[in-house]
C-alpha positions, 0 to 999 in steps of 0.5 A: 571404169574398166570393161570387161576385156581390159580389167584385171584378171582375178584369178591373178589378182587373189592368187598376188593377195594370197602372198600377203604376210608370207616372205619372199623367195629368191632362187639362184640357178645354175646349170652344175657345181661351181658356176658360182651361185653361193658366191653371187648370192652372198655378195648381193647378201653384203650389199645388202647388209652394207645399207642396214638390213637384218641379214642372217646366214642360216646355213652356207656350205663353202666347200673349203673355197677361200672367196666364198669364206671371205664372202662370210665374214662380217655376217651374222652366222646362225649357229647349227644344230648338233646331233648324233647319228649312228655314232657320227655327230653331224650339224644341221640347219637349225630351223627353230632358231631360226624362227625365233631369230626371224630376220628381215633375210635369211640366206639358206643354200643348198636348197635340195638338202636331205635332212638328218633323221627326226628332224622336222622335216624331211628335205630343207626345201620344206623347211624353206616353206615354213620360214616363207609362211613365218614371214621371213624372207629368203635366198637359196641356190640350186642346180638344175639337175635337182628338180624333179622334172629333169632329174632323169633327163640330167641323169641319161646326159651326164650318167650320174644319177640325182638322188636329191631333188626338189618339186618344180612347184619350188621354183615356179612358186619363186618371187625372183630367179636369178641365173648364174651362168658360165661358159662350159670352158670357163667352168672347166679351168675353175674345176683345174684350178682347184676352186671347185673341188679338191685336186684328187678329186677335180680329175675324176669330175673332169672325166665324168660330169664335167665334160663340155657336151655335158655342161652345154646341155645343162646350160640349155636347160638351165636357160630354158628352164628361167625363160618359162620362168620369166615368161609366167612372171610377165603372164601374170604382170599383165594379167594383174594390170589389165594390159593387153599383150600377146598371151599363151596359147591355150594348150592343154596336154594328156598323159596315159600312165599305167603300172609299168616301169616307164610311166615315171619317164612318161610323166617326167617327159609330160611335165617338161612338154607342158612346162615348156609349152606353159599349158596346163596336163592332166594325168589319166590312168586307164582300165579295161572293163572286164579286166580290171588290175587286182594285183596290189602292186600295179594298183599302188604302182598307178597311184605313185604315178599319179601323185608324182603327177600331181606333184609336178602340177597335173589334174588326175582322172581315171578312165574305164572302158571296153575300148581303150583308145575311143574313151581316151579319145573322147575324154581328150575332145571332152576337156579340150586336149589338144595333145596327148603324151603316151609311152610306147605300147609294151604289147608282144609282136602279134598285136603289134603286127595286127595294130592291137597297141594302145599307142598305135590305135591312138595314132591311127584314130587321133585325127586333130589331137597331137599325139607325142609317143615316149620311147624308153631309154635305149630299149624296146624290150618289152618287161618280163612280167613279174610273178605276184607274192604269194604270202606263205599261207596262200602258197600253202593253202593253193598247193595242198588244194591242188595237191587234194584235188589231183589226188582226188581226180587219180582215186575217181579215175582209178575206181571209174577204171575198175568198175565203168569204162570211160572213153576219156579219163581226163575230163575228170582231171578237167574238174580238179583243175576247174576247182582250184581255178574256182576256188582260189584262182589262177596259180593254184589252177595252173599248179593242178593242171601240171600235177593232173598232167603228169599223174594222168600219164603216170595212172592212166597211159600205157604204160602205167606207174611210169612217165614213158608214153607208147603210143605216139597219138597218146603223146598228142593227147597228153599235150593237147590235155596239158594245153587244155587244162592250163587253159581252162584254169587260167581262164576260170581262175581269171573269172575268180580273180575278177569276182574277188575284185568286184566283190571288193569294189561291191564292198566298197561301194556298199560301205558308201553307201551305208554311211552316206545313208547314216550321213544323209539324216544326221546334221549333229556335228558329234553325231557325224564326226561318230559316223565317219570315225567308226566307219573310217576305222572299220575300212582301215581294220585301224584306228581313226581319230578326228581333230577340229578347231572349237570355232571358225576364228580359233585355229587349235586343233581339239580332239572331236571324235575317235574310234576306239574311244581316245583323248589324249595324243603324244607330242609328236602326233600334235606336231603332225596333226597341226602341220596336215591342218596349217600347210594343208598337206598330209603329215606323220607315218609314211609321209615326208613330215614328220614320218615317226609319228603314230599316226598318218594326218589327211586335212579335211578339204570342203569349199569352205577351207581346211577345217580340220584333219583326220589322222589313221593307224592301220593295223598293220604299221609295217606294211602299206594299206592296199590301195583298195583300202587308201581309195576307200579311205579317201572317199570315207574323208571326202563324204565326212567333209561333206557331212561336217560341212553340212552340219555346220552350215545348219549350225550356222543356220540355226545361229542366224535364225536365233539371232533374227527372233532375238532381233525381232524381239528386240523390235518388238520391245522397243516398240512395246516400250515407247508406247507403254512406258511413254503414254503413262510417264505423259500422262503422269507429267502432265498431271503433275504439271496441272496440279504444280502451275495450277493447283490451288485454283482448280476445284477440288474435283478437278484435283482429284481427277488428276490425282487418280490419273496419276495413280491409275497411270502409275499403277498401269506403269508398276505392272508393266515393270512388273511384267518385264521383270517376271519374264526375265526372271522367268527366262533365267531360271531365278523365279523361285516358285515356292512348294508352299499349299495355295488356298484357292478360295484365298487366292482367287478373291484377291484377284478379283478385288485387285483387278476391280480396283484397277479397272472399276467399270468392268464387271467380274463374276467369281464362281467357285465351291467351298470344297476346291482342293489346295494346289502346290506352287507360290501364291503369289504368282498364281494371284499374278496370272489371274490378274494377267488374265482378267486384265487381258480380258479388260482389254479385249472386251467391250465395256460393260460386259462382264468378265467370268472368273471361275473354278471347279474340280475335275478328278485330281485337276483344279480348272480355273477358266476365265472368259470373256465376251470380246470378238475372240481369237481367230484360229491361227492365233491360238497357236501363238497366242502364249508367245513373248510380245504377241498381241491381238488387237484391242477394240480400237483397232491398236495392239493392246499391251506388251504381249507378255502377260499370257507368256508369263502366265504360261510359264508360272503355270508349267512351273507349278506342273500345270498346264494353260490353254486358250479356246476361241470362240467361248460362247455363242460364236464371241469371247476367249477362254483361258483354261488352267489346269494345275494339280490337285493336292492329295488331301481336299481343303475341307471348310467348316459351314458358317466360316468367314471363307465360305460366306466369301466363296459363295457370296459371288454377287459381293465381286459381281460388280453390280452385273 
């Protein structure tokens, strides 16, 4: 048995499960064009073929080299898509085929490809992935400078820059990797011989990228790269066989991004580090309280950011916080950062001089944490901010209302002038200024200051009605007025923006917490799909409609929910919406897949899996949602797969607790069964028995005793049957309760003779008026329920007490009651006392009958609209009694004096019994 320190990690272990039914990957690397990765890869390819695999080429670019068409001869060659585009027919990769063909080997090169338009996926590494989860196996090649990772590395080595590229999660996710490597010199004579490009084209490539410092560092970065590569794969060889070895150290890194232009560099550089030093990174965006970012374009600026990092494998966290540097610092010591990865501060020179950078303040405080400080490509100039787009009416609106305002500020000035000598007539310019701050923020505060600067020195200094000042102290005044008044408006128009922007986050959280309100008491399953589309579409100012699978087991996305009100979806959003729910990745509009669909696709995400997706269109579909608006978006998706999780699992709950009562029903007949069907057939066999091997010599008294056994018994067994079928019937819906007139001085008689004959030693006391109304239902039945009950009352008695059997009329009710003087039921068994198989115990201390005689008479009797109750103790402390009450008819029976049935009713000592 394996201890603990030795045994196999399962984490390792799930994650080589997890690959099971998939394809495998085969990945040949090469550090530039030319070192010969198609060539190697179809040779491997032939070999194969030679020993009988199914080996297909799906797609091969030979670039005009001989060897490499050589290479392909032989082979089966998929045929390539057709398909025009602006006016040019082009061949693609044909991906259906593919699927449809399904090889045992698929060789697919040129894995960084950017798809045609309107194909289904947008780079052929993509498509890679749906042929791996088909099961198919496949090779490809790429150079290193399509990873994403290295692209801008690559690009400020060669200068050219990489347009195509590929996650890095492509290669780490590759069962095999195999480098094709070859010297720079060697590489450089193929490129003069003419095996990689054409001659006219080989002198331009000789002078730019194919240089030998160039070659060097790709080659360099090609080997480390396959070595991190290697090293993962020995990591988890070890991991999955419990073998001791020297592992990884324990590094974990961080990275500060923001919405300037070098936080793309900034996590590049992360990945590699992290790469390089097989850790695992987190991605922080950082906020100072009391200044948060309201520009959309930095907010969607650090959102790109973060889903690059994302990308490339990191964690992602945002932090805020009055002082910066501390919340960074402690969130690095609370998740155990050991180094910390920061562009370089692009803070003016006086807080740099007085040590108020980011990156410095980092530096000085970190004392046990590495801090790598990521310096831009060959600059250190700080960017010049960028003016925020106005829209039109913005523009409109904030000048006409610092045209007013200033315009406003000269009329009160003028008339204050005339009529009020003011020591200073710019505090009034001051107000104008202030409400345009306060009223629609900076740039409009900012635009009031210059217009009150220029028309205070053209009304109000000498000399007037021109832009020429006199007197050089009132220069001095109008330049500390101008100073003061974009001041104040920027500082007023800051403290608007900020109210704007928590008014937003108000709203925000006050539209979470109304549906986490609606969501908290609602486990319906279409009641919460309602909640979460209606308010998902009231965030987006959109439509939102929600697709789920029927049951866990079916893998078809139905439409569940929908605001506005839809039921149908064009092909194209099918496709998206299947593709967000099978890859677990979002699909359609703005997306990498299937981008021309209607509708964006975000899979719903719970520990339970994906368990469906939620597809949105905004309003607005030629423009990007406000990242205020995604992030409300995503909370509202995250709280509703909360909420359906919930909801299911009380599905779930519901479904367990009805299969325990059919279980425990299930139990409770059998046992019910064994004893009440085995005790009669026992006693009827040996009856029989007797009279069959001894017959005619016992005397005839003993016969008949055992003739009467035999049909008590019987009898016993018929209504047990009988019982069993009722409620069956009964549970089904297929008792047809006839709307016929009941006679209760009918009715009642006959069960009282029946119940006497079946159990002849228990006294019974019919009492009922001649002039009970009819009632409406199947007689029957109703004849059934008072046998039921005066049985129940048999079995539950003490023998030799009577049993009471009446009748009477209440208003428009007929109450018929039967009582009995057993030791009664105690109080929590009234509760229960009409449920299936609940039983009391009889005399003897054993459970008396199936318990299903009181749970039919409850349904008869709430069939005929009447209702059936037990009251324990009936008199003097002991006995039961059963009330019923049904209906009266609108017209009393009246019989006439002297009838055969008033003689019946009334003669109750002829049913008494002899009591």
């Amino acid at each position: 048995m394996l201890s603990v320190e030795t045994r196999p990690n399962p984490d390792a272990l799930l994650a080589n499960l997890g690959q099971e039914g998939k394809g495998h990957l085969k990945i040949f690397l090469g550090a530039a064009p030319g070192v010969g990765k198609t060539f190697a890869m179809l040779s491997a390819a032939r070999r194969l073929a030679a020993a009988g695999i199914d080996i297909v080429v799906g797609v091969v670019e030979t670039h005009g080299r001989a060897e490499t068409e050589a290479l392909i001869e032989g082979l089966t060659i998929l045929p390539r898509r057709t398909m025009s585009y602006r006016g040019t027919t082009i061949e693609e990769f044909d991906l259906d085929a593919a699927l449809a063909r399904k090889p045992a080997l698929l060789i697919v090169d040129e894995l960084a490809h950017s798809n045609a338009p309107d194909s289904r996926h947008p780079k052929r590494y993509q498509d890679v992935e749906e042929l791996l989860g088909a099961g198919i196996d496949v090779w490809t090649a790429i150079n290193i400078q399509h990873l994403e990772g290295f692209s801008d590395v690559v690009s400020r080595i060669t200068g050219v820059v990489v347009r195509e590229v590929v996650p890095e999660t492509v290669l780490d996710t590759a069962d095999e990797v195999v480098v094709v490597d070859v010297t720079p010199t060697e590489l450089i004579g193929r490129l003069r011989d003419g095996k990689i490009y054409l001659p006219e084209n080989a002198t331009r490539a000789a002078d730019g990228f194919f240089k030998p410092g160039n070659l060097t560092a790709l080659r360099e970065l090609a080997l480390r790269r396959t070595a991190d590569r290697v090293d993962d794969q020995m990591v988890d060889i070890l991991r999955q066989n419990a073998i001791e070895g020297a592992w990884p150290s324990a590094e974990r890194l961080m990275v500060c991004v923001g919405p300037d232009p070098s936080s793309e560099n900034v996590v590049r550089a992360a990945s590699r580090l992290a790469s390089g030093l097989n850790a695992a990174w987190v991605a922080v965006t950082l906020e100072r309280t009391g200044a948060e970012v309201t520009d959309d374009v930095a907010l969607r600026r650090i959102d790109e950011m973060l889903r690059l990092a994302e990308r490339l494998g990191a964690e992602t966290a945002r932090l805020a916080g009055r002082d910066l540097p501390d919340e960074v610092l402690q969130y690095a010591k609370r998740e155990n950062i050991t180094q910390i990865v920061i562009g370089r501060s692009s803070a003016g020179f006086w807080a740099r001089f007085r040590g108020q950078s980011l990156s410095g303040m980092i530096l000085r405080r970190a004392t046990d944490i590495a801090v790598h400080v990521i310096v831009g490509q060959g600059t250190s100039v700080k960017p010049k901010p960028k003016l925020p787009r106005l829209d039109p009416s913005s523009l409109l609106l904030g000048s006409a209302c610092a045209l007013t305002s200033v315009a406003s500020a000269v009329g009160i000035g003028l008339l204050a002038e005339r009529y009020v000598q003011l020591p200073n007539l710019s505090i009034i310019f001051l107000v104008a200024v202030l409400v345009c701050a306060v009223s629609l923020g900076v740039w409009p505060a900012i635009a009031a200051a210059i217009l009150s600067f220029f028309a205070y020195n053209f009304f109000f200094i000498q000399p007037v009605y021109s832009l020429t000042v006199a007197e050089p102290h009132e220069v001095l005044a109008l330049v500390i007025f101008l100073l003061v008044a974009v001041l104040t408006g920027g500082l007023a128009g800051r403290v608007h923006d900020q109210t704007v922007a928590a008014r937003r986050r108000i709203t925000t959280v006050q539209t979470l917490y109304d549906v986490s309100r609606k969501l908290s008491g609602i486990t319906n399953l279409d009641d919460v799909l309602w909640v979460v589309a209606r308010q998902s579409a009231a965030a987006i100012g959109g439509q939102v409609i929600i697709l789920l699978p029927e049951s866990a087991s079916d893998r078809d996305l139905t439409i569940r929910a929908a605001f506005p009100p839809e039921d149908t979806l064009q092909p194209g959003e099918w496709a998206a919406a299947r593709w967000a729910f099978e890859k677990g990745e979002t699909a359609g509009w703005r997306t990498g897949t299937l981008p021309n669909a209607l509708y964006q696709f975000v899979p719903i995400r719970t520990s339970r899996g994906l368990l469906g997706v939620v597809g949105f269109e905004p309003h607005d579909r030629e423009q990007a949602m406000p990242a205020e608006v995604e992030r409300t978006f995503s909370a509202l998706v995250d709280q509703g797969a909360i909420s359906i999780e919930r909801a299911l699992l009380v599905a779930e709950g519901r479904q367990r607790d009805a299969l325990v009562e059919k279980e425990r029903l299930r139990t409770t007949l059998l046992s019910s069964l064994s004893h009440d069907l085995r005790t009669p057939l026992s006693s009827i066999l040996g009856s029989v028995t007797s009279l069959r091997s001894f017959g005619d010599q016992m005397p005839a008294a003993d016969r008949n005793d055992l003739l009467a056994a035999i049909e008590e018994e019987a009898s016993r067994l018929a209504r047990f049957v009988s019982n069993l079928l009722d409620m069956t019937r009964l549970e089904s819906g297929a008792m047809d309760l006839c709307g016929g007139w009941i006679d209760m001085a009918d009715v009642l008689p006959q069960a009282v003779a029946r119940a006497e004959k079946s159990f002849p030693g228990r006294p019974i006391r019919l009492e009922m008026p001649s002039d009970l109304p009819m009632v409406r239902g199947d007689a029957s039945l109703l004849e059934q329920v008072l046998f039921n009950l005066l049985d129940n009352a048999n079995k539950y008695s003490p023998a030799g007490t009577p049993t009471a059997l009446s009748a009477t009329r209440q208003t428009d009710e007929v109450v018929i009651a039967v009582e009995d003087q057993g030791r009664g039921i105690p109080p929590e068994g009234l509760v229960r006392i009409f449920e299936k198989f609940t039983r009391m115990h009889a005399g003897d201390g054993r459970p008396a009958g199936t318990g299903l005689g009181l749970a039919i008479a409850k349904g008869v009797v709430e069939a005929m609209g009447g209702t059936i109750v037990a009251q324990s103790p009936a008199t003097h402390g002991v006995g039961t009694r059963i009330v019923i009450r049904l209906p009266a008819a609108d017209e009393p029976l009246l019989l006439e004096p002297g009838s055969d049935k008033e003689h019946h009713v009334v003669g109750t000592a002829a049913h008494s019994g002899g009591g």
